[in-house]
N, C-alpha and C positions, 0 to 999 in steps of 0.2 A: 876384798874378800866377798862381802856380796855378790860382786858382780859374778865368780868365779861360781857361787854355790849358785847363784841365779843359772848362767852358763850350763851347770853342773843339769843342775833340775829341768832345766827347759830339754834338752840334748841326750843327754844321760839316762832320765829316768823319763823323759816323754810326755812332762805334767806343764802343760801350758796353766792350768787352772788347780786347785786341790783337787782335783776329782781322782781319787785313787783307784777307783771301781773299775775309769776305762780306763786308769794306765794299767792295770793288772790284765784286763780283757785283752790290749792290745800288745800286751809281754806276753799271753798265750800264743796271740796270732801269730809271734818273733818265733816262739820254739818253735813252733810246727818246720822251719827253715832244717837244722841241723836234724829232726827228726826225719825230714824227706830224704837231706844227703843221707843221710844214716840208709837208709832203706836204699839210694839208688847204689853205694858202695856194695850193698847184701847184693843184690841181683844182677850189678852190672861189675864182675870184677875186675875188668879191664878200665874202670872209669875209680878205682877203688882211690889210687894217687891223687888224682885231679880233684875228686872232691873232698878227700880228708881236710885240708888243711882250713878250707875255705868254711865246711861245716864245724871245726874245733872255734876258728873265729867267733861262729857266729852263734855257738854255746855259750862261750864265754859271754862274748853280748849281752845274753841273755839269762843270763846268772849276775853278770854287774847291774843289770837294768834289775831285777830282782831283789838287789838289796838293796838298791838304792832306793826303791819305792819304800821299802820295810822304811830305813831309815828319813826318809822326808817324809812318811805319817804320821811317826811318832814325833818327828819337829811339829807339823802340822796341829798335833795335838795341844804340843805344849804350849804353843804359839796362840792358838785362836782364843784361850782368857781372855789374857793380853791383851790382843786387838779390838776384843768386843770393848772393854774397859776404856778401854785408848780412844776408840769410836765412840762411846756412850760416853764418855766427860768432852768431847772435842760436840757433840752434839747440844749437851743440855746448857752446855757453856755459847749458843750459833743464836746468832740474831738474824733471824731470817725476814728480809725483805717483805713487808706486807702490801699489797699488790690490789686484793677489795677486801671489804668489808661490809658483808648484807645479813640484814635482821629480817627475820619472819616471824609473825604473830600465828603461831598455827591455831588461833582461833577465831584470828580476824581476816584480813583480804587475804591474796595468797599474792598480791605483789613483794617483794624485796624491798627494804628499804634500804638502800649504799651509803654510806658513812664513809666520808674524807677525815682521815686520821689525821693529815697535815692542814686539815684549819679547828681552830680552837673553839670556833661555834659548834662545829658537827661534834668536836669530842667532848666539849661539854652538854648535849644534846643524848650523845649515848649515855657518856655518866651516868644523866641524870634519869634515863629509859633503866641502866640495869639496876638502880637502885630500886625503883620502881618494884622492879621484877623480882624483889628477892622479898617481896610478901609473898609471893605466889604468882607471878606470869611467867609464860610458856611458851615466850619469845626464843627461838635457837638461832646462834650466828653462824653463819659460814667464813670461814678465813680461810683464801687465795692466797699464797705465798709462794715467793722464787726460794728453789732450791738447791740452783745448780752451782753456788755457792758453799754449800753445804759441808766439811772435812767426811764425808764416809767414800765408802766403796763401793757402793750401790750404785753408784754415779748416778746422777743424775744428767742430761744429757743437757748443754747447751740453752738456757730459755724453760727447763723445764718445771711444771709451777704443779705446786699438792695444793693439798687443802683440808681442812678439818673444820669439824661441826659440832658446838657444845651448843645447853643453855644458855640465854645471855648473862642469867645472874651467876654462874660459874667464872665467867671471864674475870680475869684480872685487869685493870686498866690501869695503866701508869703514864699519863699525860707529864709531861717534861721540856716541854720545848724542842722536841727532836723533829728534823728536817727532815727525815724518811722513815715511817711506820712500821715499826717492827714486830714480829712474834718471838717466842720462845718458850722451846718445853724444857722446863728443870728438871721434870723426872720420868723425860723419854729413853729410851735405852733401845741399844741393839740388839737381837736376838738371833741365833744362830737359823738357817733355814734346817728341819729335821732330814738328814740324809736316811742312807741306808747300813741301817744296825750301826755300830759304835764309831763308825768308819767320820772323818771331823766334816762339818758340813761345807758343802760347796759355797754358800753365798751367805749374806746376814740381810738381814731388813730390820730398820727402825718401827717401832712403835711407840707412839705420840701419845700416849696415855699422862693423866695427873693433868694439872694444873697447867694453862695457859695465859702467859703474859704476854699483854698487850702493850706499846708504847707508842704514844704519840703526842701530836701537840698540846702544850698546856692548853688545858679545857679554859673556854671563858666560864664566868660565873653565870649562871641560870637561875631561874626561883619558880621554875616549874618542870614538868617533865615534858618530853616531847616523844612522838611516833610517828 
């Protein structure tokens, strides 16, 4: 049945994408057909036969195409909760590949300092920096991460890598013995892109807002901080 309403929507109503605005633009451009027959039937009345039948076709066309659009926006409406929901728990639930890891002192040098999350010296090295920092330092990390992994529909294309930027002492670190460095936002969510007036949006993007966990290899033990 999908496939058929797929079929249906692709063919039928002309909506490769939700964008109702151009399938309605381009159901305009259809009528204009049976309004021209219409017109050459008035002025040519020898031609009146020939094109009745072909302009009644291509009315109709254009009345099926018509309610078909009515009917896939109000799905389109009912649907897109849903998928944002479906999207935003398949998201805050994604361990996304961490890829670097660089700290900056915005009051010290302005080089990067990179952090290997899979050896247990560097991640007890950070530990023991954002502890540090949650008296008061002003350290911000950057986190590079693959996303083409990802469950959304934003796709991300083949290799392609985000990135976000907190405080250090905001980060969460959860060292655990993991073989590959991961992130994750618990309470990033999808949001609809704002169309035009009430009509359901074309596209969603993620927003990585809240809280960021970090995992990597158990920290060795330290008994100072380091930068």
């Amino acid at each position: 049945m999908r496939g058929v309403a797929e079929l249906v929507r692709r063919r039928g109503a002309g909506l490769a994408q939700p964008d109702f605005a151009r399938g309605q633009l381009a159901t305009a451009g259809w009528a204009a057909g049976p309004l021209a027959l219409a017109l050459v039937a008035l002025l040519v009345p020898r031609l009146r036969t020939a094109v009745l039948a072909p302009g009644a076709l291509l009315g109709a066309y254009v009345l099926a195409r018509s309610f078909l659009l009515i009917v896939f926006e109000r799905l389109q409406h009912a649907y897109e909760p849903r998928w944002l929901a479906d999207q935003t728990a398949a998201l805050r639930g994604h361990d996304f590949p961490l890829l670097r890891c660089a700290v900056r002192d915005d009051e010290g040098p302005a080089a990067d300092r990179v952090y290997d999350l899979t050896s247990g010296e560097q991640v007890g090295e950070l530990v023991d920096r954002r502890e540090a920092e949650r008296a008061g330092g002003t350290s911000r990390a950057t986190l590079e991460f693959g996303c083409a992994a990802a469950a959304t529909s934003t796709a991300a294309e083949p290799g392609a890598v985000a990135e976000v930027r907190r405080p250090l002492r905001e980060l969460e670190l959860r060292p655990g013995g993991a073989r590959q460095a991961s992130v994750r936002f618990p309470q990033a969510r999808y949001v609809p892109l704002p169309g035009t007036g009430p009509r359901p949006a074309r596209r969603a993007y993620w927003v990585l807002s809240g809280p960021v966990l970090v995992s990597g290899a158990e920290a060795t033990a330290r008994t100072g901080s380091a930068r």
